[in-house]
C-alpha positions as CSV (number, residue, x, y, z in Angstrom):
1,X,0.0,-19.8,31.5
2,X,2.1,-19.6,28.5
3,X,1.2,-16.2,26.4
4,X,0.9,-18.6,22.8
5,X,-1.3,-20.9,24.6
6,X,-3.1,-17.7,25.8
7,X,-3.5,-16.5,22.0
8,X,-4.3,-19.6,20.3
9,X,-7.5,-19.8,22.4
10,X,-8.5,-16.0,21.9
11,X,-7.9,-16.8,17.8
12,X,-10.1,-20.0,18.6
13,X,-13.1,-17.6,19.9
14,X,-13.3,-14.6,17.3
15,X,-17.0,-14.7,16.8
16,X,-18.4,-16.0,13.6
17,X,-19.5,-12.4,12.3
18,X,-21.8,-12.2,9.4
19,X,-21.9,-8.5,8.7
20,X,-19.7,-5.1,10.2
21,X,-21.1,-3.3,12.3
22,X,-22.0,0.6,11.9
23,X,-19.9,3.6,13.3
24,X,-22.2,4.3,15.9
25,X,-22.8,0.5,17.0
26,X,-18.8,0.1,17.5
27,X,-19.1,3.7,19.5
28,X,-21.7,1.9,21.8
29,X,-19.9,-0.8,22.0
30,X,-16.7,1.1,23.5
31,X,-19.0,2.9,25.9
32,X,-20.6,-0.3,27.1
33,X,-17.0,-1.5,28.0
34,X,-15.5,1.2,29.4
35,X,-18.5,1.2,31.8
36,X,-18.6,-1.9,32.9
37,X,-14.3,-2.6,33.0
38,X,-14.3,0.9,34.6
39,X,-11.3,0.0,36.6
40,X,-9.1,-0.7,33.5
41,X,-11.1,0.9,30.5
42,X,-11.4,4.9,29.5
43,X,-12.7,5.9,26.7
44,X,-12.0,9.7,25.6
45,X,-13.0,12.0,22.4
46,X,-9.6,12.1,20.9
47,X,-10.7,15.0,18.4
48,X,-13.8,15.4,15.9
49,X,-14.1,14.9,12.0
50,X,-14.6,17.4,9.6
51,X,-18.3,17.0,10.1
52,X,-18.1,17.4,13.8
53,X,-18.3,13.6,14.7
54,X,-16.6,12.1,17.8
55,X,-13.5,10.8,17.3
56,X,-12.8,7.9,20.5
57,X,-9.6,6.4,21.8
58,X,-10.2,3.6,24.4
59,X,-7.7,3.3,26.8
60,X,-7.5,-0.6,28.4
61,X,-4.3,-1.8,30.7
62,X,-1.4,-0.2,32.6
63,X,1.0,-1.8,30.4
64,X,4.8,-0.5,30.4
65,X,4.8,-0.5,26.2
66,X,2.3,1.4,24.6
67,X,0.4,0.7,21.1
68,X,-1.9,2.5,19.1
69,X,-4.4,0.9,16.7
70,X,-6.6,2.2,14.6
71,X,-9.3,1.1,12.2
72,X,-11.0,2.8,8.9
73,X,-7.4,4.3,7.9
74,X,-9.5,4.3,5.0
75,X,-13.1,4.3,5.7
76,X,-14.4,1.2,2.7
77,X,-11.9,-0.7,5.1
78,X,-14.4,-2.2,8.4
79,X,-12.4,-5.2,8.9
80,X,-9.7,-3.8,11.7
81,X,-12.8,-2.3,13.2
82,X,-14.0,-5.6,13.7
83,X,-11.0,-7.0,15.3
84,X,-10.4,-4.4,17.4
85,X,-14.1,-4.3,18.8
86,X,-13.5,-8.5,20.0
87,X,-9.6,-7.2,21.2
88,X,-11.3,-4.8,22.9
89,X,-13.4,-7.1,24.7
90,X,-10.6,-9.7,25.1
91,X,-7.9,-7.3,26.7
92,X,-10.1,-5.8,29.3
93,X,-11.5,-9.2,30.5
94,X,-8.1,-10.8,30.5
95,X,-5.9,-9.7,33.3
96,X,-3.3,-12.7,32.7
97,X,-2.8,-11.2,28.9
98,X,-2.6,-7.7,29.9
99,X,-0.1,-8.6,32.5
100,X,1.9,-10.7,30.2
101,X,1.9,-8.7,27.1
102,X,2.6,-5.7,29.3
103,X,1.2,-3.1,26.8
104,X,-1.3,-0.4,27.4
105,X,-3.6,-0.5,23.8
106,X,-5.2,3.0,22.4
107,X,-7.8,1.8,20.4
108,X,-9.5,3.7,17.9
109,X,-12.0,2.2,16.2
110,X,-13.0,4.6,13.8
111,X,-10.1,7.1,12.8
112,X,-12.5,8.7,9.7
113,X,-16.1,8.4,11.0
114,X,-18.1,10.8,8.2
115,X,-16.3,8.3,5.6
116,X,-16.8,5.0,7.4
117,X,-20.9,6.1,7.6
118,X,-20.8,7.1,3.5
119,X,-19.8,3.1,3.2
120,X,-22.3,1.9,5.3
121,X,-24.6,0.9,2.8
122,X,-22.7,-2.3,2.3
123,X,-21.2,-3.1,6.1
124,X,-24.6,-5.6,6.4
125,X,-24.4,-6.9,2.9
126,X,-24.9,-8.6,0.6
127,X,-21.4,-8.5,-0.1
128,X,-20.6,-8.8,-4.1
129,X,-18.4,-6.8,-6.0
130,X,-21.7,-4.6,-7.6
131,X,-22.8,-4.0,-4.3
132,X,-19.6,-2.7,-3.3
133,X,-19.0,-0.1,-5.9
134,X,-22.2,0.9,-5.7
135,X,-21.6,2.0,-2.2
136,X,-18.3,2.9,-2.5
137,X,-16.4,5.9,-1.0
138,X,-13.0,6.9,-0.2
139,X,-11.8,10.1,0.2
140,X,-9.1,12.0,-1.7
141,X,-5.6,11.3,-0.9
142,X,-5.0,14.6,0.6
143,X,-8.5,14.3,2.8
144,X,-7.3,10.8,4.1
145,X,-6.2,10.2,7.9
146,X,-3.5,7.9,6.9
147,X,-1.8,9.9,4.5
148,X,-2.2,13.6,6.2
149,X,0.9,13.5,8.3
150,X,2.8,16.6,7.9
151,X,6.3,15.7,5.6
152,X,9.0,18.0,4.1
153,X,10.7,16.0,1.8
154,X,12.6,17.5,-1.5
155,X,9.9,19.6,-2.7
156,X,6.9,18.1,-1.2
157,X,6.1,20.3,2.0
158,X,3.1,19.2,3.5
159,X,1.4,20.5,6.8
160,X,-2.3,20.2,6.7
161,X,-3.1,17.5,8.4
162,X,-7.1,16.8,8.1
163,X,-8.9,17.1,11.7
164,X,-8.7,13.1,11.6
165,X,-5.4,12.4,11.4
166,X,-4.7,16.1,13.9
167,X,-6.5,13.6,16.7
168,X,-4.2,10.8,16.0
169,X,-1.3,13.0,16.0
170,X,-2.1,14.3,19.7
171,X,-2.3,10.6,20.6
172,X,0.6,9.5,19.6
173,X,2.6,12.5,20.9
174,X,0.8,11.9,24.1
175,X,1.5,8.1,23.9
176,X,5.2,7.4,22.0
177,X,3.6,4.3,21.2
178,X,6.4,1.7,20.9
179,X,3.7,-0.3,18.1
180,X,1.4,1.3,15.6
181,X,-1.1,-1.2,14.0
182,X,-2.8,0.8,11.0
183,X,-5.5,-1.7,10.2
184,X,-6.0,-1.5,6.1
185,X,-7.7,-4.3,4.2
186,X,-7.7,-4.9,0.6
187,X,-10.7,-5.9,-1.5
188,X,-9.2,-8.9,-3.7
189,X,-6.5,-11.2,-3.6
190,X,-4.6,-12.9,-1.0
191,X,-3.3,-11.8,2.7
192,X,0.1,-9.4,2.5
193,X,2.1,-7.9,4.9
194,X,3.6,-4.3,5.4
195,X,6.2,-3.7,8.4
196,X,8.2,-1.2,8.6
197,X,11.4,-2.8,9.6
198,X,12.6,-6.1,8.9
199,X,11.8,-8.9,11.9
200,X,12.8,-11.8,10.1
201,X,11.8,-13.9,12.7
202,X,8.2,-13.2,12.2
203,X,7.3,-14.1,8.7
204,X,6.6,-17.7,9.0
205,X,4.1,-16.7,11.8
206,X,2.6,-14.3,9.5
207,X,2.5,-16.5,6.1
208,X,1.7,-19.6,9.0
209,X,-1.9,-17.8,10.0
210,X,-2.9,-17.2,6.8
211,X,-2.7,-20.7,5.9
212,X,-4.0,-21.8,9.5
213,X,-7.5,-20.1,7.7
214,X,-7.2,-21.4,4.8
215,X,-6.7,-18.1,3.5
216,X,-3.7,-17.5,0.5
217,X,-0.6,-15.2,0.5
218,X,-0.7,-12.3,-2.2
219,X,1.9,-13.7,-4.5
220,X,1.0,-11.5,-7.3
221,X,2.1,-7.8,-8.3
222,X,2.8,-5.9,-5.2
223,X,0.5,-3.3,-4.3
224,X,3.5,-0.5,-5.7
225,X,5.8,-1.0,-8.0
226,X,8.6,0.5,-5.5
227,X,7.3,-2.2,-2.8
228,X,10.1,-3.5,-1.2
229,X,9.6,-7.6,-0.5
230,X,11.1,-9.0,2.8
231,X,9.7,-12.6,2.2
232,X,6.6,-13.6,0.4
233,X,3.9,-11.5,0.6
234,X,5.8,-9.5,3.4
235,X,6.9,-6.5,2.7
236,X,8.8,-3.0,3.9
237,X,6.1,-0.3,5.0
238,X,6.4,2.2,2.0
239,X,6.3,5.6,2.7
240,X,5.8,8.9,0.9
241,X,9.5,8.9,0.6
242,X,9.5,6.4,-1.4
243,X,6.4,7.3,-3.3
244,X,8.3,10.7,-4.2
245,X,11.5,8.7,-5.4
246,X,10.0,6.3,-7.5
247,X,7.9,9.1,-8.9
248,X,11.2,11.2,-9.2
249,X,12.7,9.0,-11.8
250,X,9.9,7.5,-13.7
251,X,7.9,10.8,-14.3
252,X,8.3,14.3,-15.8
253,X,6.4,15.8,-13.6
254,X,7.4,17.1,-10.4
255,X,6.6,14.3,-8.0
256,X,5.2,17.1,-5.2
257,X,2.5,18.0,-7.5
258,X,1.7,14.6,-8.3
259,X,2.0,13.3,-4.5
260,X,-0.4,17.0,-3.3
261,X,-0.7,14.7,0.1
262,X,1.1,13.7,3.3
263,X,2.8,10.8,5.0
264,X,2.1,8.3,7.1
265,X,1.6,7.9,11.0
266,X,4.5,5.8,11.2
267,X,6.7,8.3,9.7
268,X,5.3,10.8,12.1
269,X,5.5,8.6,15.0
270,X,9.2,8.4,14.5
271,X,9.2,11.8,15.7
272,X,8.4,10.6,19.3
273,X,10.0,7.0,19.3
274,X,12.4,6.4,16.6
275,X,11.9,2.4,17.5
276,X,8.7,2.6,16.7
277,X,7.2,-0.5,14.8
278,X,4.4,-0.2,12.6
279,X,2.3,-3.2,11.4
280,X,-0.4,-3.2,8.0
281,X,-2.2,-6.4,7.3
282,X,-3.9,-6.5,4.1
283,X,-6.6,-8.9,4.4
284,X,-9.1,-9.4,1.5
285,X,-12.9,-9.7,1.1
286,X,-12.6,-12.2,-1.9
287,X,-10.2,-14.7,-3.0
288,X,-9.8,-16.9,-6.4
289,X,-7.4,-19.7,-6.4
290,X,-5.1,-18.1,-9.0
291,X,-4.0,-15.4,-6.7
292,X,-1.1,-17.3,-5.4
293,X,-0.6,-19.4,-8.2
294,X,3.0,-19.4,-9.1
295,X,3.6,-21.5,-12.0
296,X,4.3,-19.8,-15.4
297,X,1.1,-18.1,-17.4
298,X,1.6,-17.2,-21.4
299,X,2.6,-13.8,-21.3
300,X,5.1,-12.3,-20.5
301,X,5.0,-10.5,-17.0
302,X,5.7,-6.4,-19.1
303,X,2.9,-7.1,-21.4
304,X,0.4,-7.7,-18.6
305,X,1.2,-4.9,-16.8
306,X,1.0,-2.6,-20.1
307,X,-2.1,-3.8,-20.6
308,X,-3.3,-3.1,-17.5
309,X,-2.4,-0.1,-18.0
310,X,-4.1,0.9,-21.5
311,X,-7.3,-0.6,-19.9
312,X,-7.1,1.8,-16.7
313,X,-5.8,4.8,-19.0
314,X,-8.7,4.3,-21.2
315,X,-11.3,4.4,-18.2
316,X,-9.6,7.0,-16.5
317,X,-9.8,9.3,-19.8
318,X,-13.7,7.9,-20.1
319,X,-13.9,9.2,-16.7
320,X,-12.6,12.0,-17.1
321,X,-13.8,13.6,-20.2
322,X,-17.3,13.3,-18.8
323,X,-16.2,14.9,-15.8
324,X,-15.1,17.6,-17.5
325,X,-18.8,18.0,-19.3
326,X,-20.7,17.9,-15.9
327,X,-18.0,19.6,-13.6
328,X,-19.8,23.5,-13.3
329,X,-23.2,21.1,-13.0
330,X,-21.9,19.4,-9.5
331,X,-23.3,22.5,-7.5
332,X,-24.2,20.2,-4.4
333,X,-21.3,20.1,-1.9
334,X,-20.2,16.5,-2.3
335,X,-17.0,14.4,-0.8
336,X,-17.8,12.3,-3.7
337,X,-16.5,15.1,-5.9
338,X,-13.7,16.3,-4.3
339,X,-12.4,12.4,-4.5
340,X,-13.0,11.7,-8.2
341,X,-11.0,15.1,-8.8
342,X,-8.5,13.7,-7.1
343,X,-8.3,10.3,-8.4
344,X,-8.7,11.1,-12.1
345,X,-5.7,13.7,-12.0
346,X,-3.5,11.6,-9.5
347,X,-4.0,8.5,-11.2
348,X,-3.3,9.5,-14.9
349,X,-0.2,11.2,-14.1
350,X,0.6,7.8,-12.3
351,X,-0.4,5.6,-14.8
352,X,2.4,7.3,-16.7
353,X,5.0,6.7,-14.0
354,X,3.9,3.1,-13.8
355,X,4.6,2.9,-17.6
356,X,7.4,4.3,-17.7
357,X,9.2,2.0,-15.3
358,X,7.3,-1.2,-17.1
359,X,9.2,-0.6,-20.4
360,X,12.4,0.1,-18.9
361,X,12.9,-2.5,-16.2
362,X,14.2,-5.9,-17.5
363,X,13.2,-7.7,-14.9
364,X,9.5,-7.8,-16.2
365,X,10.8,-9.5,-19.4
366,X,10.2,-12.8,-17.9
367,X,7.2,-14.6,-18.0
368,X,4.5,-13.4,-15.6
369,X,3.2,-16.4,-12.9
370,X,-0.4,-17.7,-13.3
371,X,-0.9,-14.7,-9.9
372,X,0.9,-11.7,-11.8
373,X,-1.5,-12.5,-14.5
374,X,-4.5,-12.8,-12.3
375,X,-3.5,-9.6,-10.7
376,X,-3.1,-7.9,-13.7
377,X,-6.1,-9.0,-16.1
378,X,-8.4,-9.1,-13.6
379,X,-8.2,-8.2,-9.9
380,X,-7.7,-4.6,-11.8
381,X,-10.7,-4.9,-13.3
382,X,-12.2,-5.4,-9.9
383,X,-10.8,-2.3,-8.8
384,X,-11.9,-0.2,-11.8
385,X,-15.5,-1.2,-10.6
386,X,-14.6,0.8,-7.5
387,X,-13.8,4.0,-8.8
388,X,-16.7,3.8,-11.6
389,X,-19.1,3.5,-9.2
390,X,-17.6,6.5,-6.6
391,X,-17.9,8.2,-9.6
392,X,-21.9,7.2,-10.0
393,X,-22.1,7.9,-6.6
394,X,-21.2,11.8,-7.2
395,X,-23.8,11.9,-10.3
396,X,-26.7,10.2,-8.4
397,X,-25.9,12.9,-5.2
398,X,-26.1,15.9,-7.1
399,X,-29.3,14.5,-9.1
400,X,-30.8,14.0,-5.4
401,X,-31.0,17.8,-5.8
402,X,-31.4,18.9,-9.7
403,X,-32.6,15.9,-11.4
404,X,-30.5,17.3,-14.9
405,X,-31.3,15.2,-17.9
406,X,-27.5,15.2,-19.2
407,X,-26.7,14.0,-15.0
408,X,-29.7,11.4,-15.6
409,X,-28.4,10.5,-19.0
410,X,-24.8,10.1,-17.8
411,X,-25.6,8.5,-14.8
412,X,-26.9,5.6,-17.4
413,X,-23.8,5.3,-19.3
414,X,-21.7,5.3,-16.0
415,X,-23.8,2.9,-15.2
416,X,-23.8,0.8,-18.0
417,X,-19.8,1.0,-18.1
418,X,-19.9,-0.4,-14.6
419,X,-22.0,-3.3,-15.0
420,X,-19.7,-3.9,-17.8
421,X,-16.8,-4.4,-15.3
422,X,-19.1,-6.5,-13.4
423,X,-19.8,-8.9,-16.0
424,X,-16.0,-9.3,-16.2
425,X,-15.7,-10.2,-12.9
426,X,-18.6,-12.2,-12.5
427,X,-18.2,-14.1,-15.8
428,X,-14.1,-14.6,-15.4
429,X,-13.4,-15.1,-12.1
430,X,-14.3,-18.2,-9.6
431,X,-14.4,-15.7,-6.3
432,X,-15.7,-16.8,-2.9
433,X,-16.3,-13.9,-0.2
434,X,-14.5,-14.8,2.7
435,X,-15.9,-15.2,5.9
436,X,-15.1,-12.3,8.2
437,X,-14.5,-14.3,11.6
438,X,-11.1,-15.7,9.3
439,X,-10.4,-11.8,8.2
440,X,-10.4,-10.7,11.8
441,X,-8.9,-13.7,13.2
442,X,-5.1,-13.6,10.5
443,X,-5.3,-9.4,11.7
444,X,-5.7,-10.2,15.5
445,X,-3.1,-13.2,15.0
446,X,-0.4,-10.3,13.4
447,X,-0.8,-7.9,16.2
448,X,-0.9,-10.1,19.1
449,X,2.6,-12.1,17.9
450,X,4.2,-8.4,16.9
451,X,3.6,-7.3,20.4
452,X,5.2,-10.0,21.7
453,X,8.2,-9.8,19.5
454,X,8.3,-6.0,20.9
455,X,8.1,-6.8,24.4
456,X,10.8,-9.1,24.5
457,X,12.9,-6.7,22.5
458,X,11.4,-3.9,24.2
459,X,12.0,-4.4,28.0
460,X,15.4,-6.2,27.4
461,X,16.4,-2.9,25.9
């Protein structure tokens, strides 16, 4: 049977799923398969999280290629755990496709479980924005398994690797994969693509099964400003490199104690397999039709972003300065914490970058599109909700244990600022949630074509 025939009917069956499931409900879930497909399944412990939780890789096929996928790269992300739970199920079932595709897959459903089960609040809904920030966590970028890969770069010299991202590392030295699919998701917008090299010859497949689910392209700002675009909404993996570049000429800080993190497994992987291919699919919970409207808005694309930028600055300082009255009263060990320390330092030195390089890049002079509006008025009001309510979050845990009267009084005006940002979104933008069986279907529809692009590279090689 002909492999596309063979993946348009697994794309046809993704399950209609209504919520995600937990960490330990995908851990059953591996342990139920590789028990009954005994004969091509393993599952291992891989490592164990800072907390002492399992870490499992599941082994399915004999393949001659090998890929490694993981899920919760960043633990408010569930979708990829999702789609790897149904691949899961389809690849062990399916001797024809594991034949055909000749890969072996490592799957890894849950790369950060102790920050996958702090978001867990929300993985059975309901699934609005308010609900989402209120449950919110992710950690600090230097506590993050996708961006804990050692790097010496300039003056960044990284090389503490959380015990997370240590487990992938032993899998991918033990694997060279010859595909890495790091399985991100955004929260709003439109579907976008990051590879990191360009394959031409797959972006009409990628942009083709977003549209096949009626889902948009992400035709607004790119997630960076240093993103480098292959074709719409398809662009080269960055890496920390880059990050440090960009950084390099648009701030006056060093960028090594701006960046305090890592780099990424594909940059690591390299190491082992220096033709490698990595694969991030940014699929989004909620979408409003302006996010890939391209016709021409009534401001000009630099003044959106600088005021985007004032608005973040100004919540970032709000942020901050009340962190700075409660800091020595956050006794209660709390991941929350170390994030928001992170965040709030990290992301007013970058707001300053980010300026920088919108008042001196004449490209922006232009008029923005109806979608670089969008992205900039709105979507990043969206995304302030996020780190408000992390920030409530670390207020409410520490009151769990000293209810404080300036923490109960703060955690009211956090509050009140974050139900402010709610209105905004609620009031200003037409958002549907998007069904997840569409979510999981564009991610499985990525991964299955860019193995197949890589096997017939691959073993003509």
């Amino acid at each position: 049977m002909n492999l596309g025939v063979i993946i348009e009917e697994i794309l046809r069956n993704v399950p209609d799923y209504r919520e995600f499931k937990t960490v330990e409900e995908l851990n059953e879930s591996s342990r139920k398969l590789a028990e009954e497909y005994h004969e091509v399944a393993e599952l291992k412990e891989i490592g164990k999280s800072r907390d002492g939780n399992p870490i499992l890789s599941l082994k399915i096929g004999e393949g001659r290629l090998n890929a490694v996928l993981f899920a919760f790269p960043h633990p408010n992300e569930p979708i990829g755990s999702m789609m790897l739970d149904y691949l899961a199920s389809v690849y062990a079932e399916n001797e024809v496709l594991r034949k055909t595709l000749n890969f072996t897959l490592h799957i890894v459903k849950v790369s950060d479980p102790d920050g996958a089960m702090l978001n867990e609040n929300w993985f059975k809904g309901p699934f609005t924005p308010l609900n989402y920030a209120l449950n919110f966590y992710r950690p600090a970028g230097n506590q993050q398994v996708e961006w804990t890969f050692p790097i010496k770069y300039k003056n960044l010299n990284f090389n503490k690797p959380i015990p997370e991202t240590r487990a992938l590392m032993t899998l991918i030295d033990e694997t060279k994969p010859d595909f890495i699919y790091s399985l991100h998701n955004a929260g709003f917008g439109g579907v976008y693509y990051y590879l990191s090299r360009d394959i031409p010859l797959l972006y009409p497949i990628y942009q083709y099964m977003a549209y096949k689910q009626e889902l948009p392209l992400s035709l607004g700002e790119p997630e960076m400003p240093y993103a480098v675009k292959f074709a719409d909404a398809v662009y080269s993996l960055p890496s920390t490199k880059d990050r440090y570049d960009y950084l390099e000429e648009h701030s006056d800080k060093d960028p090594a104690e701006i960046i305090k993190s890592g780099t990424s497994s594909v940059d690591y992987a390299k190491r082992v397999n220096p033709k490698i291919v990595e694969l991030v699919c940014e699929v989004p919970y909620y979408y409003d039709p302006r996010i890939d409207d391209l016709s021409e808005s009534d401001v000009i694309r630099k003044d959106a972003i600088l005021s985007k930028l004032e608005f973040r600055e100004d919540l970032y300082k709000f942020l901050y300065s009340r962190f700075k009255k409660i800091h020595n009263l956050l006794t209660r060990p709390s991941k929350f914490k170390e994030s928001i320390e992170y965040f709030l330092e990290v992301g007013l030195e970058s707001i300053k970058a980010e300026r920088n390089w919108a008042e001196s890049d004449p490209e922006l002079e232009r008029p923005a599109t109806v979608a670089e509006k969008f992205d900039n008025e709105l979507v990043s009001k969206f995304y302030s909700m996020l780190i408000t309510g992390l920030f409530l979050r670390m207020i409410n845990h520490q009151l769990e244990e000293s209810p404080d009267k300036v923490l109960k009084d703060l955690a009211e005006e956090v509050k009140g600022k974050l139900l402010e940002l709610n209105e905004i979104v609620e009031t200003k933008m037409n958002y549907r949630v998007i069904p997840i069986k569409k979510l999981v279907t564009v991610q499985l529809a990525a991964g299955l074509y860019t193995m197949l692009h890589i096997k017939e590279v691959r073993l003509k090689d």
